[in-house]
Every structure is written in C-alpha cells, then in structure tokens.
C-alpha positions in Angstrom: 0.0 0.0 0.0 2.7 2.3 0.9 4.3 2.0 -2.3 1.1 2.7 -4.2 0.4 5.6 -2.5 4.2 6.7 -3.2 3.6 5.9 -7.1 0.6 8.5 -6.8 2.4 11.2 -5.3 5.1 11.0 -7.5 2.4 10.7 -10.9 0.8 13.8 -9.3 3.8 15.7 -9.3 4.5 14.9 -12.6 1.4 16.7 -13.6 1.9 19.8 -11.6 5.5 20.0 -13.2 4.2 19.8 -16.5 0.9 22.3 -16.0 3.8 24.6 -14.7 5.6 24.5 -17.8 2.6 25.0 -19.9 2.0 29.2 -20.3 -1.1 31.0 -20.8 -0.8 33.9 -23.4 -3.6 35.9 -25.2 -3.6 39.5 -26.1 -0.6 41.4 -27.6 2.4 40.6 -27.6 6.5 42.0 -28.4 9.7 41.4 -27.0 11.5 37.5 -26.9 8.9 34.8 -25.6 11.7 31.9 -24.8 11.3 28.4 -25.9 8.1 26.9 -24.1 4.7 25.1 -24.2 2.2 28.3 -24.9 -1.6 27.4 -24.7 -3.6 30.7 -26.7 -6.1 31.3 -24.5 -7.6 34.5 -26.6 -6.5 36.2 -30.0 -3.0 37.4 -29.9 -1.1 39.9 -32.1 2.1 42.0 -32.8 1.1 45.7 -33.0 2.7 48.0 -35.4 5.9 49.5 -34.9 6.5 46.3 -32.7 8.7 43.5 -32.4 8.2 39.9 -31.4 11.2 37.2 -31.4 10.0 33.6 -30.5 12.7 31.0 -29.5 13.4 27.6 -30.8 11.0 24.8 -29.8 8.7 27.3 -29.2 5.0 25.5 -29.3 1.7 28.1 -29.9 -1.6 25.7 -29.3 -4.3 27.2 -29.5 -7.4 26.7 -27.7 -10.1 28.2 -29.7 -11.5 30.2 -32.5 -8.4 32.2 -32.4 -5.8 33.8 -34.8 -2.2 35.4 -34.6 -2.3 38.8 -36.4 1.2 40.3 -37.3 1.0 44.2 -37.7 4.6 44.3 -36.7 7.3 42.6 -37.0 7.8 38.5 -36.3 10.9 36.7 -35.7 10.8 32.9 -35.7 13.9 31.2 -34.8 13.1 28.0 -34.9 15.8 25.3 -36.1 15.8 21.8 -37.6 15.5 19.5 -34.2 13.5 22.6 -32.5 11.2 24.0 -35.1 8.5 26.9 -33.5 5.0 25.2 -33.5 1.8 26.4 -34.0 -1.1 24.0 -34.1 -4.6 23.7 -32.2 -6.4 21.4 -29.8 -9.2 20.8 -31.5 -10.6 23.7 -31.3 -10.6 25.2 -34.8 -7.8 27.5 -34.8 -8.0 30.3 -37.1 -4.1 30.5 -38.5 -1.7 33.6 -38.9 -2.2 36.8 -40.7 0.5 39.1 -41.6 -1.2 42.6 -42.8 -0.5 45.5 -44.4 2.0 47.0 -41.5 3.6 43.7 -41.5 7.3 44.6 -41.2 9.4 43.0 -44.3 11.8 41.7 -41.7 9.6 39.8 -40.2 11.4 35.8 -41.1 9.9 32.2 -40.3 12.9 30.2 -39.9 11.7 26.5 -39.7 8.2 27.1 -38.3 5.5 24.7 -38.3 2.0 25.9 -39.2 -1.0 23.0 -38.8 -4.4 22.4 -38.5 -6.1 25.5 -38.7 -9.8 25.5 -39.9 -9.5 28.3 -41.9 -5.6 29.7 -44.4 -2.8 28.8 -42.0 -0.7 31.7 -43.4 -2.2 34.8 -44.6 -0.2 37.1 -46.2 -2.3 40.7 -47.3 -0.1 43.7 -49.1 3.5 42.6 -47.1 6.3 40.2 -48.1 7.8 38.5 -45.1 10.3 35.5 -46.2 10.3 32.1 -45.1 13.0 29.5 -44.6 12.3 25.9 -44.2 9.0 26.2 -43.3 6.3 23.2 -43.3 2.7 24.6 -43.7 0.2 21.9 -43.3 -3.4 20.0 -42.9 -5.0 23.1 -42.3 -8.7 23.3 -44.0 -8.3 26.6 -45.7 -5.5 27.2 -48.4 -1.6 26.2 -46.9 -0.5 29.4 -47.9 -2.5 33.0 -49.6 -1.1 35.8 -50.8 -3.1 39.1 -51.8 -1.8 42.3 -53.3 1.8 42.0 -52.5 3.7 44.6 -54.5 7.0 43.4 -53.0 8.1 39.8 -53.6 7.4 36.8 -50.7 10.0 34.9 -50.7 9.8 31.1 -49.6 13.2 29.1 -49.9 13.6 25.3 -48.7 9.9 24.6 -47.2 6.9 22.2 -47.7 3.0 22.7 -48.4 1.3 19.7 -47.6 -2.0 17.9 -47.4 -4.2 21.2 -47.2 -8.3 21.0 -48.0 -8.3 24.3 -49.6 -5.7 24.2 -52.0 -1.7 24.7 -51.2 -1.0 28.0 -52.4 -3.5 30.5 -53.4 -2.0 34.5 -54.8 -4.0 36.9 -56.1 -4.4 40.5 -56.6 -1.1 41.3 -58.2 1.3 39.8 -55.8 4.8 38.9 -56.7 6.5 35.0 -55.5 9.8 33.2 -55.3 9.3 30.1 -54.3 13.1 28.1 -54.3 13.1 24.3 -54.1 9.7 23.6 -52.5 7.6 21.2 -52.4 3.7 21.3 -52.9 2.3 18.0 -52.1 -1.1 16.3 -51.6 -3.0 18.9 -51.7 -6.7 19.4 -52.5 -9.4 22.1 -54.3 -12.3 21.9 -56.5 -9.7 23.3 -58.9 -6.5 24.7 -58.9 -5.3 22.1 -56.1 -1.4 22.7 -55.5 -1.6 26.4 -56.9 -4.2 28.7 -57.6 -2.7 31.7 -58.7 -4.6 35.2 -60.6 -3.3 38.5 -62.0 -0.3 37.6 -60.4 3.8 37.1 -60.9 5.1 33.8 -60.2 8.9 32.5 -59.9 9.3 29.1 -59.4 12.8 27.4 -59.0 13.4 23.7 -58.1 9.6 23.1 -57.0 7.6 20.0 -57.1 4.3 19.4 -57.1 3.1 16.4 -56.3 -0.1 14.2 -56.0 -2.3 17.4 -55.5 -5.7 16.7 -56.8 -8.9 18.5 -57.7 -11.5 16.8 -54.8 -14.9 17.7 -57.0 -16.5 18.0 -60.3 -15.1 21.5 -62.0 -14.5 21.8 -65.3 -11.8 24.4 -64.4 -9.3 21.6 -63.3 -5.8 22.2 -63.0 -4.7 19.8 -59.9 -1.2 20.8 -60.0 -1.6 24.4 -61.0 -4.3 26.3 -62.1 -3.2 29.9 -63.8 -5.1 33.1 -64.7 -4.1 36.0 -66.2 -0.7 35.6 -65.0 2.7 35.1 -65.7 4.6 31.6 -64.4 8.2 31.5 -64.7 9.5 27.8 -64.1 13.0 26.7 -63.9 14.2 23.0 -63.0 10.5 22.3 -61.8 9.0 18.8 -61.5 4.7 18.5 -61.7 4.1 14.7 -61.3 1.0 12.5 -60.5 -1.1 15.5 -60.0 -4.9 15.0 -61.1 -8.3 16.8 -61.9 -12.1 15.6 -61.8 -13.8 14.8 -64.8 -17.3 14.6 -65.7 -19.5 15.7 -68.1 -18.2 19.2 -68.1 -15.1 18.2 -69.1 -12.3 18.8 -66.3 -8.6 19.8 -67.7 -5.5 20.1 -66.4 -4.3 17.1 -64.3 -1.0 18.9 -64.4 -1.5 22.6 -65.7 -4.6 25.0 -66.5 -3.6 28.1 -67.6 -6.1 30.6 -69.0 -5.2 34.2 -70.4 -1.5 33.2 -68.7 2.2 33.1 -70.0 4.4 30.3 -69.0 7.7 29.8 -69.5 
C-alpha cells in the first residue's frame, strides 16, 4: 500500500510540473517569448511598430476560434531538431495573418504551421520570407497571398496535405518560391496552386499528388493559372490530377487561362 500511495504522489507531481511549464498567453504581444509550451487562450497579435522574437522549440496551441495577427514585425527562430510550432487542440484555430504594416523583416525560420480550420498563413499587401517552413493539414488554403507589390520569398519549405488548396495568390502579388515542395494537396480546382493577376517565380519546386476533390470543369490539380505570368525553372509537376465529368475537367497537371508560361 505504501508504495502505491508513493507511485501516486510521484504521478501527481508529474502533472503539476508539466501544467507549470505549460504558459497561458492571449492579447498582444512583443519582446523574446523563450522556448516553451504556450496554450492561446484569446487572440493574440504583434502591434505596429512592434517587435516579437520567438525561441526555438517554441509551441503556440491554441485553444479556440483564435488567430495570430502580425502588424509588426515577427521573428521565428526555430531550427531543424526545434522547429516553433503552432497547431490547435481541437478547437478550430483560425491561422496567422501578416497585414499590411507587416514589417518586411519579419522571417519564419523553420516554423510549423497545422491544422487550422481556416488559411494557415495569410499574407495581405507585405512580403515577409520564409526558410524551411512546413505549412500543413489546415482546411483553408496552406498558404495566400493578396496584393503584395514586393516579392514573398519562400526558400527550402513544404505545403502539404491542405483542404483548400496549397497555395493560393492573387491581386497582383509577386513570388519566389526556391526548391519547395507542394504536395497532396486538394481544391475543387486549382489544387497545389491557384494563382490570378499575379507574378510567379518558381525554381526547383515539385508538385506532387495534388488533386482537384470535386466536379469543375476548371481543373488544373497541380496548378491552375489566370491572367498571369509563371516562370519555371528545373520544376518537377508529377502525379497531379483533376475531376472529370460531363463538363469536361482539364489540367491534371496545368490549366492556364489568359496566362504566360515559360
């Protein structure tokens, strides 16, 4: 009995020490948050003119309807072995935004971004750059881009597995993407990319097994283009596929429309 009672005690600390290590944060945020377990107990956000830096190993879990909005300026230094994490607990995060006032110095260096229900990175009229990045299983599109006069920049990373297509850029933006891959990704069209009125870069990408999910004779499961200008160099588009029915789906592959590619 004694040792039972011992084995409890010692179970029960356990738990304290780990509820210890486990921060609430909500509200805004700057300065250097150290490498820890943070659960997001209420939106939280860079303001302008503001600086956050987040350590390695660094994990965000939200726990609710909640988004990280970056007017300011966001650091991640995350690293191979310790990436920063942010992810959910069921309950329906809703992803990062970097706005306007986003500062262009604002880096994610080997972040993880998962499982939000709605884009799990947003990125509206700014051009922050990210380095070996994984952006995935979120419900909304991996990655968005709208009206970004300067050029995003995303070197080394992965876009994978997302319900609303992997990368979606509109309204004139301008992207690098440099050996990337865009994998198993799904849309009613324009799976792996969806890209309109926009510049595109794209060196040493794959795309991979992304598939249109429903009947839309728009296609395009690797890529679909409008009224834009693709530049591919070195760039592999395998095993990627589009719905057919009696519309007539195109573009397993590639459907451009009103688009230059070369």
């Amino acid at each position: 009995m004694t040792r039972v009672l011992f084995v409890s005690f010692a179970s029960l600390l356990l738990s304290i020490s780990s509820l210890c290590a486990q921060e609430l944060i909500s509200g805004s945020l700057s300065g250097t948050l150290p490498s820890n377990q943070y659960h997001v107990t209420g939106d939280i956000w860079v303001d302008e003119q503001n600086s956050l830096s987040i350590e390695a190993g660094s994990q965000f879990t939200f726990q609710g309807a909640y988004s990280f909005v970056i007017d300011g300026t966001l650091i991640c230094n995350g690293t191979y072995d310790a990436p920063v994490t942010f992810t959910d607990s069921g309950q329906n995060w809703l992803g990062i935004v970097c706005t306007s006032t986003c500062d262009p110095a604002t880096t994610f260096r080997y972040a993880l971004i998962e499982n939000s229900s709605d884009i799990g990175l947003a990125i509206l009229g700014c051009a922050p750059v990210l380095y070996r990045c994984t952006i995935q299983y979120n419900l909304g599109a991996g990655l968005s881009m709208n009206s970004t006069s300067d050029t995003v920049e995303v070197f080394d990373s992965i876009v994978r597995g997302n319900s609303g297509r992997g990368v979606v850029v509109s309204g004139q933006s301008h992207l690098t993407m440099n050996n990337c891959t865009i994998v198993d990704n799904t849309s009613l069209f324009g799976a792996g990319f969806a890209i309109f009125d926009s510049d595109i870069n794209l060196i040493d990408v794959q795309l991979v097994s992304n598939a249109t999910s429903g009947f839309d004779q728009d296609g395009g499961g690797g890529m679909y283009v409008s009224g834009s200008t693709i530049f591919m160099n070195r760039c592999d588009v395998i095993n990627n596929s589009a719905c057919d029915d009696d519309d007539g789906a195109s573009g397993g592959a590639i459907h451009s429309v009103f688009s230059s590619l070369d």
